[in-house]
C-alpha atoms as one frame of an Amber mdcrd trajectory, in Angstrom:
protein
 -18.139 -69.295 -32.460 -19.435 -66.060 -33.388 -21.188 -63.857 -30.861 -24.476
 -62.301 -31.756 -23.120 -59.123 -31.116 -20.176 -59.173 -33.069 -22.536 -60.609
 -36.113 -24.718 -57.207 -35.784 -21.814 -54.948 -35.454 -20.144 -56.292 -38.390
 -23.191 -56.641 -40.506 -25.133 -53.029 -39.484 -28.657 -52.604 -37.655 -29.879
 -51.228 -41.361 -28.561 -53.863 -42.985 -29.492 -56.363 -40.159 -32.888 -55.758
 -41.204 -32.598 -55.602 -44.750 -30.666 -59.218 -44.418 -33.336 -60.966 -42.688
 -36.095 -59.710 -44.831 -33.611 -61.275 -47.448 -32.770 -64.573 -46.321 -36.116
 -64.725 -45.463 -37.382 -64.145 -48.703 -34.733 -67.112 -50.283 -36.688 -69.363
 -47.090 -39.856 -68.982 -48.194 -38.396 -69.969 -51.934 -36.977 -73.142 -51.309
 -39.359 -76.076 -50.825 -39.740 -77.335 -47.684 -37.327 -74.664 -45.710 -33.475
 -75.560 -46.828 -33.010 -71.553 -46.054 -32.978 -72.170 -41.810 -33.621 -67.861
 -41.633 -34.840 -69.079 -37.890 -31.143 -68.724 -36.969 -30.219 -65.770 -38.396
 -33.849 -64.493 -36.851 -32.861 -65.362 -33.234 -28.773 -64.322 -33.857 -29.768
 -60.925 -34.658 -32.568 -60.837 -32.058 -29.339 -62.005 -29.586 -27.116 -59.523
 -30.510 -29.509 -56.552 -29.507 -31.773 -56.012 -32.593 -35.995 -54.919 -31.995
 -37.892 -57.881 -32.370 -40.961 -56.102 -33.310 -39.240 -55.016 -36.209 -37.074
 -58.423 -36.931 -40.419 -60.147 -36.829 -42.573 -58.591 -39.252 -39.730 -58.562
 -41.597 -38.925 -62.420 -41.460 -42.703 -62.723 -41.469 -42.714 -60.860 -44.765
 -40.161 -62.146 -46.616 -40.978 -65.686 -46.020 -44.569 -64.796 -47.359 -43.346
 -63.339 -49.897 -41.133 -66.383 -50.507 -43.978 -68.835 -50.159 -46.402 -67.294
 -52.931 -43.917 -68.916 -55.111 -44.621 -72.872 -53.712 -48.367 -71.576 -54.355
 -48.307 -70.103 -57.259 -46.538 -73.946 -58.407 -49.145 -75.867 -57.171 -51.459
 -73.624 -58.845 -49.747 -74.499 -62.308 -48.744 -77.772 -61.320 -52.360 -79.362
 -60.833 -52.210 -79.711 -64.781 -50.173 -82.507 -64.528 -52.521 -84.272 -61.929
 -54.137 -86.905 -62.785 -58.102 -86.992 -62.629 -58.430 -89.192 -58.953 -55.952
 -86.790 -57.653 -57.180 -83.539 -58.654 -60.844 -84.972 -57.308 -59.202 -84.572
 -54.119 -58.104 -81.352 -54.218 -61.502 -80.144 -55.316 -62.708 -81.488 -52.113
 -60.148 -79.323 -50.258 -61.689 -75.735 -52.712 -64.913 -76.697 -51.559 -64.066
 -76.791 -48.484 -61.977 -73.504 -48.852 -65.420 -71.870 -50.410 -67.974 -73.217
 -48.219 -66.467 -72.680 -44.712 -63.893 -70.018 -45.324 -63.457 -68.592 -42.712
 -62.709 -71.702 -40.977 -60.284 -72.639 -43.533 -58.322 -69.392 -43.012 -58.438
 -70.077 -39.082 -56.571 -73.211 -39.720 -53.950 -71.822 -41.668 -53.634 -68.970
 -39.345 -53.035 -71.360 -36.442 -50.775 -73.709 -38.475 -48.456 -71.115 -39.193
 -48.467 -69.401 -35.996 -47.746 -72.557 -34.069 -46.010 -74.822 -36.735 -42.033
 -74.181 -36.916 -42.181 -76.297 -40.370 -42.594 -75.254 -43.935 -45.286 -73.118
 -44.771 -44.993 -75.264 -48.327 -47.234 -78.196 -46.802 -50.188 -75.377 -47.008
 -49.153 -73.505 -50.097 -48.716 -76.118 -52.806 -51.738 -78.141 -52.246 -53.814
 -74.646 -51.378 -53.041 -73.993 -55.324 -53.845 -77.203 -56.882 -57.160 -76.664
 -54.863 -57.221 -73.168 -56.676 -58.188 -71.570 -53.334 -58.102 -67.922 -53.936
 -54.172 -66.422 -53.210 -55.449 -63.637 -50.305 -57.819 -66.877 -48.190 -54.471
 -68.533 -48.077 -51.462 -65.396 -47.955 -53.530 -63.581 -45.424 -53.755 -65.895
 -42.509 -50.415 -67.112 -43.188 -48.883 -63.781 -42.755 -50.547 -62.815 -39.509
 -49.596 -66.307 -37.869 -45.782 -66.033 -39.299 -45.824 -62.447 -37.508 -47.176
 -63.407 -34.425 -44.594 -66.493 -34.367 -41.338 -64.948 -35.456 -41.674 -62.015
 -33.502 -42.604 -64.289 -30.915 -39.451 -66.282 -31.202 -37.231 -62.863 -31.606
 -38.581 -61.523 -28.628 -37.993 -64.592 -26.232 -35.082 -65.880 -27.364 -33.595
 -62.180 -26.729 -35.000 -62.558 -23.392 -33.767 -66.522 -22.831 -30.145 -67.165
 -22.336 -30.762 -69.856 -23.278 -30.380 -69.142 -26.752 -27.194 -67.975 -26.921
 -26.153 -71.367 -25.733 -28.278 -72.830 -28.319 -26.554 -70.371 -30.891 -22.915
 -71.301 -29.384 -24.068 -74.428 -30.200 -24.795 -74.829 -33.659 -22.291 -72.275
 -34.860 -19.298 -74.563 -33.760 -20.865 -77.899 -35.421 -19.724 -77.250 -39.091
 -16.518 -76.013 -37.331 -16.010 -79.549 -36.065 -17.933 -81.354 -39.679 -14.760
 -79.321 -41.695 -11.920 -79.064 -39.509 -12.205 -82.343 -38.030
């Protein structure tokens, strides 16, 4: 088990920060979340680090990250084939005639969802919805929920016995 603490002091509060903007850079990356930066998000918000800073950062790196999953589905509708890609033009007209609804929706998915952002992204660029309708929202919900979930599980004990928790599991998985 590793305290919080202990992960901060060894690590550094400028590194701490440059870390999680890191890992949650290589998050947003993978497909469908392999990179848990959620952990490292709440261990750092634990062991004593701002929240309102730890927040935005994770918020911004894993938007960062995700552009990537767009910016595939974006090249990847080539190899569609024609039924499939009729679907997707449903979901660009949809994008371009109620916009700002669209961009509601992926604001509240991504403020409230604790799942890959790639669900959104991907098909958002077959549908060749423009980049900022889709990065935008996104961002501002992934703010509002990491810093959310920095902020209360620094205030929730709770989460240090969650933390105790998971950090002895591969413990027991290798040293069995």
């Amino acid at each position: 088990y590793l305290d919080p603490n202990d992960i901060v002091q060894w690590v550094g509060v400028e590194n701490a920060y440059v870390l999680i903007f890191v890992v949650a850079i290589a998050g947003g990356f993978t497909t469908f979340n392999v990179i848990p930066y959620h952990l490292l998000l709440i261990s750092l918000a634990v062991g004593g680090m701002n929240p309102f800073i730890l927040g935005p950062l994770a918020a911004a790196g894993v938007t960062l990250g995700d552009t990537t999953s767009y910016f595939v589905g974006w090249q990847g509708r080539v190899i569609l084939p024609d039924g499939a890609t009729k679907w997707f033009d449903r979901i660009f007209r949809t994008g371009k005639d109620r916009p700002k609804l669209f961009m509601f929706l992926f604001f509240l998915y991504s403020t409230f969802m604790p799942t890959s952002n790639d669900l959104l992204t991907i098909p958002a660029g077959i549908a060749r919805v423009p980049f900022w309708r889709v990065m935008a929202p996104l961002l501002l919900g992934n703010i509002i929920f990491d810093t959310a979930l920095a902020y209360f599980s620094l205030n929730i004990k709770f989460a240090r016995i969650v933390l105790s928790i998971i950090s002895t599991v591969p413990n027991k998985l290798f040293y069995c």
